[in-house]
N, C-alpha and C positions, 0 to 999 in steps of 0.2 A: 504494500500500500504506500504512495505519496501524499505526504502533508505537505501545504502548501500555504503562505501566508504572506499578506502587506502589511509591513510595519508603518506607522504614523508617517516617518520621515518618506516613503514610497518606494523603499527597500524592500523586493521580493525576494522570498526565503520558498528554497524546495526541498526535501528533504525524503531520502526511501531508505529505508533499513535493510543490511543484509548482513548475513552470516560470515563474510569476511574478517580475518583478523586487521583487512588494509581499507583505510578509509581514504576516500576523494570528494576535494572541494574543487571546487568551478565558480568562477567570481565573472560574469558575462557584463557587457559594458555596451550600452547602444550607441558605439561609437565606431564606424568605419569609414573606409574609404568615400563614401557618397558625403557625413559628414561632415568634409574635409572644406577649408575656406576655400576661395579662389584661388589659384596662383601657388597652392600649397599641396601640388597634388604628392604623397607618400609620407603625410605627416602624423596618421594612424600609427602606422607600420612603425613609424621612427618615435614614434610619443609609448609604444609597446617594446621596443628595444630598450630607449633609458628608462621604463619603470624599473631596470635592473641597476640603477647606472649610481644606484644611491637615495639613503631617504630621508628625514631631519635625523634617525635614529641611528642607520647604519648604511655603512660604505659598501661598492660593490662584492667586495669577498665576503661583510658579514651576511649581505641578502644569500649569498651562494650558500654560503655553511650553514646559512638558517637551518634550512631541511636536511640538507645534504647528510649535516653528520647525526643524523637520526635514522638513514636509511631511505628518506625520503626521497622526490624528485618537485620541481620544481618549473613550468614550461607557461608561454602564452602562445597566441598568433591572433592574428589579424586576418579580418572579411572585407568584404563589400558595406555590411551593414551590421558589424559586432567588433569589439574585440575581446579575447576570452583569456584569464589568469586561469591555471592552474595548477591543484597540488598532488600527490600522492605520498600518504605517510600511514604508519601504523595507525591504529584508531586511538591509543591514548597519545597520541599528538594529534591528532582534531584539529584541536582549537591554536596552536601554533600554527597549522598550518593557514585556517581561516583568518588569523589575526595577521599575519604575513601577506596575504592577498591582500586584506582590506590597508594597510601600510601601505605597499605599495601603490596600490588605486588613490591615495587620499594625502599621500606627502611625499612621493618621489621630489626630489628637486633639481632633476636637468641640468647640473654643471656640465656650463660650454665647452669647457675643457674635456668632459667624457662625451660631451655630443660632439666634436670634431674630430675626435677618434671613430666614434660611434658612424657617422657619414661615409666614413671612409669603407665601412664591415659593409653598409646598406648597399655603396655604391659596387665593391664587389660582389653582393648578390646579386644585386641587377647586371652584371657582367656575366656570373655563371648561369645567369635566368635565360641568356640571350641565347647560350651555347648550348640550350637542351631546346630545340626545336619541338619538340614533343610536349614540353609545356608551357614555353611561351606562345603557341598560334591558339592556344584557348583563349591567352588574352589578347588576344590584336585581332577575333575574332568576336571576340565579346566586346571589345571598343566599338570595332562597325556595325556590332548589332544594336551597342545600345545607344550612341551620340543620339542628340546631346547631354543626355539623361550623365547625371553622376556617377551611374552605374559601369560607364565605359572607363572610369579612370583605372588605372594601373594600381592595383596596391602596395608594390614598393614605390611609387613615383618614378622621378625621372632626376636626373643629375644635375638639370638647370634646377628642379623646383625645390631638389635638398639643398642648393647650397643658400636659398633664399630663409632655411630653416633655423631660428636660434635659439635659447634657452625661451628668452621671452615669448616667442612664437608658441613654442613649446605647454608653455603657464596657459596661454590664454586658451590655448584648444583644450584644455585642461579643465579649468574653469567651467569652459562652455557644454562640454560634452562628459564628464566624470561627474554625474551627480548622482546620488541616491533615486532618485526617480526612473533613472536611465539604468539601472543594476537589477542582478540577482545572483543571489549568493544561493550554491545548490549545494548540497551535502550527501555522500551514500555513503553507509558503514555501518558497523554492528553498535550503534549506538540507539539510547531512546529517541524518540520522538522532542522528547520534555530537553536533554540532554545536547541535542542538536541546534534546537532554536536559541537556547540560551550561549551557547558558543556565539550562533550567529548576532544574538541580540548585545552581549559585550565585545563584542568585534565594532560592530557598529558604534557605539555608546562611546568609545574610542574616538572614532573616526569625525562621527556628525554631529554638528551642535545640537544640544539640546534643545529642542522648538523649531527646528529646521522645516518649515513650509513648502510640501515639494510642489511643481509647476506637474499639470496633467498629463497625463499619456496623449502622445500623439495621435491624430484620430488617424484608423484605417482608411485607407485608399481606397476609392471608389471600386468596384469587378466589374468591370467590361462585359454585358451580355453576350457580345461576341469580341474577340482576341485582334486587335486592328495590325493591320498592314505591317510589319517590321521590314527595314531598309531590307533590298534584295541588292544581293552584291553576288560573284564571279570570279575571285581574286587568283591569281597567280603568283606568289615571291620566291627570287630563285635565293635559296640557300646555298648553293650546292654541298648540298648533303647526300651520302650514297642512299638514304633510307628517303621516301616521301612522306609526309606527311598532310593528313587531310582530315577537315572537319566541314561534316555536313549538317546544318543545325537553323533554328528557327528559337523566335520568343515562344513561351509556354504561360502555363497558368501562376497564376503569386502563389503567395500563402494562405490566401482569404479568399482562393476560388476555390468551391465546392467539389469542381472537378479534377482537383489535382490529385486525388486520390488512382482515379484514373490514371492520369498521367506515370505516377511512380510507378503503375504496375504494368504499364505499357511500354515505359524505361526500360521497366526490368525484366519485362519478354523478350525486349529488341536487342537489348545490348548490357542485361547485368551483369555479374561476375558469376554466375554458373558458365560451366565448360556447354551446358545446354539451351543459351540464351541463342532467338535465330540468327542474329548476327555471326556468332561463334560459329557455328555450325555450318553457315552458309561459304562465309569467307574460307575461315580457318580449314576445320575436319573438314569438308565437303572437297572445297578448292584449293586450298591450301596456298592462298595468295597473303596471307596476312602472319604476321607474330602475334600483334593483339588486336581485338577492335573491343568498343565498349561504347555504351549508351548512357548519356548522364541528363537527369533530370534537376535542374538549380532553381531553387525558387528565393523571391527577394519579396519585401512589402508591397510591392506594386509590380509586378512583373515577372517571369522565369525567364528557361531559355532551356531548350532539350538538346542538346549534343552529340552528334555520333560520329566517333573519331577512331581513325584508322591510320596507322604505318606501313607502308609496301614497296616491294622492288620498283624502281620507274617503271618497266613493263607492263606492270599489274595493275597500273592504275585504276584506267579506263575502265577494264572489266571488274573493279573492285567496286565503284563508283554505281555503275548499272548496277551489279546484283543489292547492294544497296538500297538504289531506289526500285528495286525488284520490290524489298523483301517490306518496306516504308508502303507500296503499295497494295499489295497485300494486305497489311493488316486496314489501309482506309477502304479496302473492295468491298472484306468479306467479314463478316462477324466470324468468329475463333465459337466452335462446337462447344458444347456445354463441358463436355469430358476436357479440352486442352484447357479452356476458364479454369476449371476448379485444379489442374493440376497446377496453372501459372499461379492462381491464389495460394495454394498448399505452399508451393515454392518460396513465394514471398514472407508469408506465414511466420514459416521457419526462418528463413534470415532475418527477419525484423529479432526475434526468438533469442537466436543465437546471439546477436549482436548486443541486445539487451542482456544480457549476461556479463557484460565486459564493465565493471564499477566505474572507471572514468569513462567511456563512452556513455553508459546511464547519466551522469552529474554534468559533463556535455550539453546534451541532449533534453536533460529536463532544466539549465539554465535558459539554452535558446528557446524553447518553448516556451518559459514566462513570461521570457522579454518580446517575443512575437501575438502571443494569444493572450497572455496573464493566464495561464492555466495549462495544465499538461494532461492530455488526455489517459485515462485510464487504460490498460492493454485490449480491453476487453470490448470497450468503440470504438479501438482501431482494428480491433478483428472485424469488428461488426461493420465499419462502416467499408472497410477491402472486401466482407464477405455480399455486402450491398451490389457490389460491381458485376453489373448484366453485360452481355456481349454484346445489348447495343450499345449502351454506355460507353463502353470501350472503343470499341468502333467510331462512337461520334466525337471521341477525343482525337481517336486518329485523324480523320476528317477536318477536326476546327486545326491542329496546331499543325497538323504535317502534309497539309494540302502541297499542289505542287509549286505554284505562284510562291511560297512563305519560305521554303529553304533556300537556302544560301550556301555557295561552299570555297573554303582559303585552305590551301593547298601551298605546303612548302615545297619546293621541289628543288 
């Protein structure tokens, strides 16, 4: 079972119990990339590096050996539209561990001296990001999907817009986007109920002034009766790289479409991680044109984008490309038989299943949920509302997002 609660200040608290001797916090931050001021595009990313970087209490090696020499672990990253702290430590460190999150969230202080080091670590990420062709064309693929929308920016940014970045830059996106309103601290461990919140509750007590007044939740974005037009594009970039590289993809449903339920299980027909998904089977086992191909379904507040991305000899493009939209057609033809439905749902079933078994995946996952819905569905509405999905239903998802006018494809070559 998950408990769930908003504190005065608008501090959301999650919490699920489990038999583990290993407890994990998730301190989620409704602060990303989109975010981000003008002119400051990677300053998420770079504002989630120096929370390491020092805080009014301790310097960067004490935040390291906080955890560290307890056995713990210690990690964040940065989104589109979050950024997430997180811990992993035995369960009678808990509250070391939540009180180290909330520290960091609430008194880092960005000496410019470790941020001009710090620019330099970002600026070589964006250097190795360029050199994997394989994961940068999702983002220069998702720039021209999404312009002008904020969602196209880059979440490390760019080399001109880090060096416009300074401590004080730093403080005020700080300010503007780090507040209790914009949070949720989630907890999974073998602790009580009683036991947990009150961790979270002197963590906080710490942190936020006493009578702290928070501003409302952002309201949700309108749903779209139907899904509009996204930019259609055709690209070609020569890499030259021996391997090609191609994403064939379209905008999808938000978080707040009803049919994205759909969506994920039509994701995860097309292209999940079973060796059985028809993608796999088509490309790969069938033709044997591919090493990997995969389908990825991203949802954001106002928008998704469904992705189907493949690596191939140059030769095998072409014909990688058609079966492809062979197999995209397909599923908008013909509804899928009662028997293949219930096995695609079984399938999913079980991964959602298994996945939930993993303690920081769980406090992940139930932080982002707060901060998206203010609430996390029970296991038991998410069976129920995947066991919902009829084969026309599914079908008409295919229809609204992967019609043929709506995809788009960038190809490194």
């Amino acid at each position: 079972m998950i408990f769930t609660k908003t504190f005065d200040c608008g501090l959301q608290f999650a919490f699920r119990r489990t038999r583990s001797q290993v407890a994990y916090a998730a301190l989620a931050i409704r602060s990303g990339t989109r975010n981000e001021p003008e002119g400051f595009s990677g300053i998420a990313h770079m504002t989630e590096h120096m929370l390491f970087k020092g805080t009014l209490r301790r310097t960067p090696q004490q935040i390291s050996n906080r955890l560290e020499v307890l056995g713990g672990e210690l990690n964040a990253y940065t989104a589109k539209e979050e950024t997430v702290l997180y811990a992993t430590v035995l369960k009678e460190d808990a509250a070391k561990a939540v009180d180290l999150l909330f520290e960091l969230a609430f008194t880092s202080t960005f000496p410019q001296k470790e941020l001009d080091k710090e620019r330099s670590v970002v600026i070589d990420e964006i250097n190795m990001y360029k050199d994997s062709p394989s994961e940068c064309i999702f983002e220069e693929f998702e720039r021209m999907l999404f312009e002008p929308s904020t969602l196209a920016r880059p979440i490390l940014g760019t080399t001109r817009s880090l060096a416009r970045i300074d401590s004080a830059a730093l403080q005020a996106y700080v300010r503007e986007n780090y507040r209790p309103e914009n949070m949720c601290i989630a907890v999974v461990g073998n602790l009580t109920p009683q036991r947990a919140e009150r961790i979270a509750v002197q963590a906080a007590a710490k942190y936020i002034p006493s009578g702290y007044v928070p501003a409302g939740r952002p309201p949700r974005p309108a749903v779209p009766e139907r899904l509009p037009l996204p930019p259609h594009f055709e690209k070609e970039v020569s890499k030259k790289n021996h391997q090609i590289n191609c994403i064939i993809g379209t905008t999808a449903y938000s978080y707040y479409d009803e049919r994205r339920m759909e969506m994920i299980l039509l994701a995860n027909l097309l292209g999940g991680p079973g060796a059985n998904s028809r993608l796999n089977q088509k490309l790969r086992e069938k033709n044997a044109l591919v090493y990997s191909v995969d389908a990825s379904f991203t949802q954001f507040a106002d928008a998704g984008s469904l992705l189907i991305y493949f690596g191939c000899e140059k030769p095998n493009l072409e014909r990688c490309i058609a079966l492809v939209r062979e197999e995209v057609a397909a599923l908008r033809d013909k509804p899928l038989s009662e028997r293949a439905l219930r096995t695609a749902k079984k399938q999913l079933l079980g991964q959602l299943a298994v996945a939930s078994d993993n303690g920081e995946a769980q406090a992940l996952s139930m932080a982002k949920s707060m901060l998206v819905f203010g609430e996390i569905l029970p296991d038991e509405e998410v069976r129920r509302r995947i066991n919902a999905i009829t084969s026309q239903s599914l079908r008409q998802a295919a229809v609204d997002v992967l019609s043929e006018e709506r995809l788009s494809t960038l190809i490194f070559r």
